[in-house]
Structures are given as C-alpha cells and as structure tokens.
MARLOLUM-807053 format. One record per atom (N, C-alpha, C): residue number from 0; atom name; y, x, z. Coordinates in Angstrom, 2 decimals. Each point is the difference from the previous one (the first is absolute). Layout:
<rs>
+-----+------+---------+---------+---------+
: pos : site :      c2 :      c1 :      c3 :
+-----+------+---------+---------+---------+
: NUM :   CA :       Y :       X :       Z :
...
+-----+------+---------+---------+---------+
</rs>
This chain:
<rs>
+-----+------+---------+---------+---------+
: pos : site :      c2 :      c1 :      c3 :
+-----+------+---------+---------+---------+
:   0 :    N :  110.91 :  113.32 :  108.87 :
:   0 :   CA :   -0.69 :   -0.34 :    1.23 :
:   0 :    C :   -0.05 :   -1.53 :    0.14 :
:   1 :    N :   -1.06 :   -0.56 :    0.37 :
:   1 :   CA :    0.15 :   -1.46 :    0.23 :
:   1 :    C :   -0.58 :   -0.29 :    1.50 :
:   2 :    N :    0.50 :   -1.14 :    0.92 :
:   2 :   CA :   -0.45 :   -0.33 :    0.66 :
:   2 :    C :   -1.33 :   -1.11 :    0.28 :
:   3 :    N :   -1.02 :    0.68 :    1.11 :
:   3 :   CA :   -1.32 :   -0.91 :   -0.19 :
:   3 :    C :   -0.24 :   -0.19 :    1.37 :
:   4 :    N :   -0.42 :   -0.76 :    0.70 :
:   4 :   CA :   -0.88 :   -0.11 :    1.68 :
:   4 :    C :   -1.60 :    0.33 :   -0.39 :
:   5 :    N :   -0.04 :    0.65 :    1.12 :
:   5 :   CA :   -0.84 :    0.45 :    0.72 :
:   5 :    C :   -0.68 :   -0.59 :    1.44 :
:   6 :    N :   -1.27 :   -0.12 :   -0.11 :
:   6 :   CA :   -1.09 :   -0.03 :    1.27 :
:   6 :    C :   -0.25 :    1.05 :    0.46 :
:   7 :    N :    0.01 :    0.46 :    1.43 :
:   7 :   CA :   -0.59 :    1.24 :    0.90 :
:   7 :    C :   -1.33 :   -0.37 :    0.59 :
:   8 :    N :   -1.02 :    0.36 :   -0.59 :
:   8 :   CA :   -1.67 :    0.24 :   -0.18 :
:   8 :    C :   -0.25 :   -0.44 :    2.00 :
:   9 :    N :    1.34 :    1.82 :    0.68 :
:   9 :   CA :    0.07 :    0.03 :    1.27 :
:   9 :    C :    0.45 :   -0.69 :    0.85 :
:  10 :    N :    1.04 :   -0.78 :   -0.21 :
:  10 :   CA :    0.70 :   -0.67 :    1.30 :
:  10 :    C :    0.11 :   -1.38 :   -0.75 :
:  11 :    N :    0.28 :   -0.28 :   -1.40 :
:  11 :   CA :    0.31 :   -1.78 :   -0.36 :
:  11 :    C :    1.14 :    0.27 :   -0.78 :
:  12 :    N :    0.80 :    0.57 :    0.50 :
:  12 :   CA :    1.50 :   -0.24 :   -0.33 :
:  12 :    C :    0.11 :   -0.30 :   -1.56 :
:  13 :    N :    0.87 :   -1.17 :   -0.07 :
:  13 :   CA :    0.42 :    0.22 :   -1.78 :
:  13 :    C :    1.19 :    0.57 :    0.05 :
:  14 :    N :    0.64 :    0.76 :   -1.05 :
:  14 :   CA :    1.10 :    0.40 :    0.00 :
:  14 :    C :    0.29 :    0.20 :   -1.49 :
:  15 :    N :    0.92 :    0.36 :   -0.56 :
:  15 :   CA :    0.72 :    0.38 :   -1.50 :
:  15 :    C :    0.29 :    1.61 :   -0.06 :
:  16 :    N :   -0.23 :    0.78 :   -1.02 :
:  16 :   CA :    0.33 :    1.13 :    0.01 :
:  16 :    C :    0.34 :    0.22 :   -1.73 :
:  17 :    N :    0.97 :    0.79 :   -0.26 :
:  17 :   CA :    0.80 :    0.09 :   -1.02 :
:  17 :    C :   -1.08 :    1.69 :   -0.39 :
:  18 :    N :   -0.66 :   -0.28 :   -1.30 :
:  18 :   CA :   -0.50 :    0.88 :   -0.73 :
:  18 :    C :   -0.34 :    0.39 :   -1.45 :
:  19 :    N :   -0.35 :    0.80 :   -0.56 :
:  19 :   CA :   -0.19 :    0.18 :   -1.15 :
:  19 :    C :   -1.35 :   -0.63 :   -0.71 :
:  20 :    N :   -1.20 :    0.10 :    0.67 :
:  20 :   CA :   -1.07 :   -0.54 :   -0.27 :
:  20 :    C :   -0.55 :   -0.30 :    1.49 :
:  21 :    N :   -0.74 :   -1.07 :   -0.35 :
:  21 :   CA :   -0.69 :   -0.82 :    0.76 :
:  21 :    C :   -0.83 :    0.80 :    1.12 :
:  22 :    N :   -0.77 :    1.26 :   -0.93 :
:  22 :   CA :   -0.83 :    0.72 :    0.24 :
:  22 :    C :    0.22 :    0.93 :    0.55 :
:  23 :    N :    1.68 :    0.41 :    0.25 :
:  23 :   CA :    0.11 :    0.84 :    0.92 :
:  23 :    C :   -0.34 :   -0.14 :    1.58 :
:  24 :    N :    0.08 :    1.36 :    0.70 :
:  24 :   CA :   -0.38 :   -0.24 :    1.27 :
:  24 :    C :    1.44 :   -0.38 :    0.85 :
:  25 :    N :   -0.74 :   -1.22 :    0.46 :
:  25 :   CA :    1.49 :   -1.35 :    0.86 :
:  25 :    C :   -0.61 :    0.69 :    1.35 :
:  26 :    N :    0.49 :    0.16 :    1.14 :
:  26 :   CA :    0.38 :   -0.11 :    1.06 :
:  26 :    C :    0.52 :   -1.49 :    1.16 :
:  27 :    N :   -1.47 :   -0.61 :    0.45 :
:  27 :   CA :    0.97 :   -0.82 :    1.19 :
:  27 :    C :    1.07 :    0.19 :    0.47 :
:  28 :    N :    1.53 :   -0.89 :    0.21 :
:  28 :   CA :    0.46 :    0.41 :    0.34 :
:  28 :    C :    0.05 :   -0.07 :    2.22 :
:  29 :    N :   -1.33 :   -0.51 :   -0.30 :
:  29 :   CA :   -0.23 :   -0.65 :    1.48 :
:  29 :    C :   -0.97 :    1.04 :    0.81 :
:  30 :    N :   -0.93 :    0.28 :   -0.83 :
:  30 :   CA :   -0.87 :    0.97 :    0.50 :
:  30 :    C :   -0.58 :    1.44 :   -0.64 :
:  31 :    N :    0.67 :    0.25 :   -0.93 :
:  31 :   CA :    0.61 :    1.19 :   -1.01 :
:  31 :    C :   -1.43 :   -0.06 :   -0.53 :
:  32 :    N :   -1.33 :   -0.66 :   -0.05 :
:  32 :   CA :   -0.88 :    0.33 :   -0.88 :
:  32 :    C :    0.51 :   -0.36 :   -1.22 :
:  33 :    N :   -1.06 :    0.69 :   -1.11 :
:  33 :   CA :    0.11 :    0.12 :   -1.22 :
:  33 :    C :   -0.94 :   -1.17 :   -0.27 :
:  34 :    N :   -0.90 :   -0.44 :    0.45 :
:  34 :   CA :   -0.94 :   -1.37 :   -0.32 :
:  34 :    C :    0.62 :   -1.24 :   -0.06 :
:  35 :    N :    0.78 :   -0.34 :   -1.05 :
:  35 :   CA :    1.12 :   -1.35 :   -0.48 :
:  35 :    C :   -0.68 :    0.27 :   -1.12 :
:  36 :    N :   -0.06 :   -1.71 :   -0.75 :
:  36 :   CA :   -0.52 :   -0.28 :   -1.10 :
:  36 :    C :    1.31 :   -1.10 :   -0.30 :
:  37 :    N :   -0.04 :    0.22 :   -1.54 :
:  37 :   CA :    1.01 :   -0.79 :   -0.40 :
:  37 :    C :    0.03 :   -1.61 :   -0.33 :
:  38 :    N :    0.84 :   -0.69 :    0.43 :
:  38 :   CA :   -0.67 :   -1.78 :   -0.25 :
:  38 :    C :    1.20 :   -0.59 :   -0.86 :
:  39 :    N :   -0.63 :   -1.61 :   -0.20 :
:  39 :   CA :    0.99 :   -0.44 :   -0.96 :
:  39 :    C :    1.11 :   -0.71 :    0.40 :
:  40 :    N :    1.21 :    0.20 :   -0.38 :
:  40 :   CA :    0.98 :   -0.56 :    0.50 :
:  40 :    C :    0.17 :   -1.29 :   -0.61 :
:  41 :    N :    0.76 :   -0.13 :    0.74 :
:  41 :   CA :    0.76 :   -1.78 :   -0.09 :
:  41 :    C :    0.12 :   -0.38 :   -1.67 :
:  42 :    N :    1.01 :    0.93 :   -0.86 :
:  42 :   CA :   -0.14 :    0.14 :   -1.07 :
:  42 :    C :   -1.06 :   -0.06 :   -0.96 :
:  43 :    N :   -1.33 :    0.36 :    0.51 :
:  43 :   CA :   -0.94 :    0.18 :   -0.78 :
:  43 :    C :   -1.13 :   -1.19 :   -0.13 :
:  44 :    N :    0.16 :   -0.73 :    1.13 :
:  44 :   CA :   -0.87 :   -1.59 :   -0.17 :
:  44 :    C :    0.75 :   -0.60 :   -1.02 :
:  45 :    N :    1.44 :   -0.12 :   -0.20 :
:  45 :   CA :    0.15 :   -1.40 :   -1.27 :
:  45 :    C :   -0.52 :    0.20 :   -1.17 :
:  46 :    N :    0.21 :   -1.28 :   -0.45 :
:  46 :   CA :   -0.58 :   -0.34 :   -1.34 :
:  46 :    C :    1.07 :    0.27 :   -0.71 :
:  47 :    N :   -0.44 :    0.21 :   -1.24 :
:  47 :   CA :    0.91 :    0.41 :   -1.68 :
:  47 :    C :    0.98 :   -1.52 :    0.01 :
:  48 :    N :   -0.97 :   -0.81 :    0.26 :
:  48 :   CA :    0.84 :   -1.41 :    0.01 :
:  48 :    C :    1.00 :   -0.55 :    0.99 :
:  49 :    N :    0.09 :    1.13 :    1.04 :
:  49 :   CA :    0.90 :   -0.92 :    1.44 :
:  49 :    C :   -0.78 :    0.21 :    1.18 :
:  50 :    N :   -1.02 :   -0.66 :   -0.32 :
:  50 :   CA :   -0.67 :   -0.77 :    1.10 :
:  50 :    C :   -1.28 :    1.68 :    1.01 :
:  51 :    N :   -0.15 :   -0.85 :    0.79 :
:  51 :   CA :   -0.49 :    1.05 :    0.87 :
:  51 :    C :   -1.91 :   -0.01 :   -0.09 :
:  52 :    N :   -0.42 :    0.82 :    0.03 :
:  52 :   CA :   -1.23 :    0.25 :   -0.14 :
:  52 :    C :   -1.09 :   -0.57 :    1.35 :
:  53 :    N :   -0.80 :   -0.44 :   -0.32 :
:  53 :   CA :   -1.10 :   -0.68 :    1.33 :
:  53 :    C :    0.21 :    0.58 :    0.81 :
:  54 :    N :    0.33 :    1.47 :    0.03 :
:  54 :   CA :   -0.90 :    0.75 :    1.18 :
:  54 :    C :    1.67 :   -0.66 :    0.93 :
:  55 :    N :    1.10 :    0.45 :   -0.52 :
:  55 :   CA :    1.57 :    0.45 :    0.50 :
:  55 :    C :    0.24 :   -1.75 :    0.60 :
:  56 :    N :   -0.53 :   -1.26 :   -0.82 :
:  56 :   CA :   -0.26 :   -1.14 :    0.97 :
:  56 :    C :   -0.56 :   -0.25 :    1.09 :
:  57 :    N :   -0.74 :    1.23 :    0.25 :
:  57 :   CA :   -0.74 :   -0.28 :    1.44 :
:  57 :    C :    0.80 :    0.70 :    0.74 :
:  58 :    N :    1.26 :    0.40 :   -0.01 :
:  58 :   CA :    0.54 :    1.19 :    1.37 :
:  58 :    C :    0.98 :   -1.26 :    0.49 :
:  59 :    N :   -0.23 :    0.05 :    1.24 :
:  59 :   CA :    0.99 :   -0.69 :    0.38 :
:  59 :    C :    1.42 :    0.66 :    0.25 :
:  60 :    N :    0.73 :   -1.37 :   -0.22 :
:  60 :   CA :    1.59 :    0.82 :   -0.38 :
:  60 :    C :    1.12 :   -1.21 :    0.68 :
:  61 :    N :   -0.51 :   -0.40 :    1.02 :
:  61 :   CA :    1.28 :   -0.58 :    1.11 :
:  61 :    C :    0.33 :    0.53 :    0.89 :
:  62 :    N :    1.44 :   -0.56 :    0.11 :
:  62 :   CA :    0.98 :    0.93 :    1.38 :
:  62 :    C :    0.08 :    2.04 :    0.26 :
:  63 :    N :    0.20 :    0.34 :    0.57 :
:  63 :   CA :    0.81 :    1.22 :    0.27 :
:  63 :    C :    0.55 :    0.98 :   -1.27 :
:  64 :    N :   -0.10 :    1.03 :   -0.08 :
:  64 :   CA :    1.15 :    0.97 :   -0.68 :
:  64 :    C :   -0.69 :   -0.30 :   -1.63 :
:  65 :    N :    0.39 :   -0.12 :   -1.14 :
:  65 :   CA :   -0.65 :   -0.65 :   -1.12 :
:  65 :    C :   -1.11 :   -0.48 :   -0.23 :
:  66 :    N :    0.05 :   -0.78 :    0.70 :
:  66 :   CA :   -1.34 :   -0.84 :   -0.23 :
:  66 :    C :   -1.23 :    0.16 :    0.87 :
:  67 :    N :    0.43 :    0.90 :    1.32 :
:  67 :   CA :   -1.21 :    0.43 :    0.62 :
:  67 :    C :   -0.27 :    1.28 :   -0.80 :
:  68 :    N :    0.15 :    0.38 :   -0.64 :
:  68 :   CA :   -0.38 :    1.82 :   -0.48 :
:  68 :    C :   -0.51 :    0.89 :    0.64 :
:  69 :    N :    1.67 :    0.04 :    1.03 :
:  69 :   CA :    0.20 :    1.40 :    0.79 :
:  69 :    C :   -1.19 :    0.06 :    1.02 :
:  70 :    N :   -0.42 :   -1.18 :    0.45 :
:  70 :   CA :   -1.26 :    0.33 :    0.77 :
:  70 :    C :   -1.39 :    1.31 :   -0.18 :
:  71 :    N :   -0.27 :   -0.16 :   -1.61 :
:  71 :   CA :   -0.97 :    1.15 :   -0.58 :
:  71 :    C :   -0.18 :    1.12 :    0.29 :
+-----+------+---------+---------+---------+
</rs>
C-alpha cells in the first residue's frame, strides 16, 4: 500500500489516503464523495539533481506549520 493525496472534485478538501492503487475508489474524508482525484505530492516536484522544479518555486513557503503547507 502506498500513501498519495487526493483532491475532492465536491467540497476542495486535500487529504492523504493509504491505498493499493491510485485508481481505487478514495472516499472524502470530509464529504464521503467518491469524486477525489489524485495530485502530486511534495515529493514528486524535485529534481534528480536536488533542486526543485519551476512549477514547486512558485508555491509560497513562509511562516506557519512547514512552510505554510497545512493551509491546502
């Protein structure tokens, strides 16, 4: 099982859900629809080299709980 986040189509919410494939059916845990699509995590913008990819330079990342995150 690996862990991935998820978008809810219905209400916004991002959240993480521990599954086997991507493609299974996820559940909001906010508004129990099944309409969550899976997005890329934090992990998945860097570069092979270190460094962080264009897009992951544009998020802003000052002050509150790592970097501003938990806001999402």
């Amino acid at each position: 099982m690996r862990l991935y986040d998820f978008r809810c189509d219905d209400c916004g919410r991002v959240f993480e859900e521990l599954v086997e494939s991507p493609e299974d059916g996820v559940k909001c845990p906010a508004c129990a629809s099944t309409q969550a699509k899976r997005q890329l995590s934090g992990f998945a913008i860097g570069r092979p080299d270190g460094g962080w990819s264009r897009a992951a330079a544009d998020i802003p990342m000052g002050g509150g709980c790592a970097g501003g995150m938990c806001g999402l």
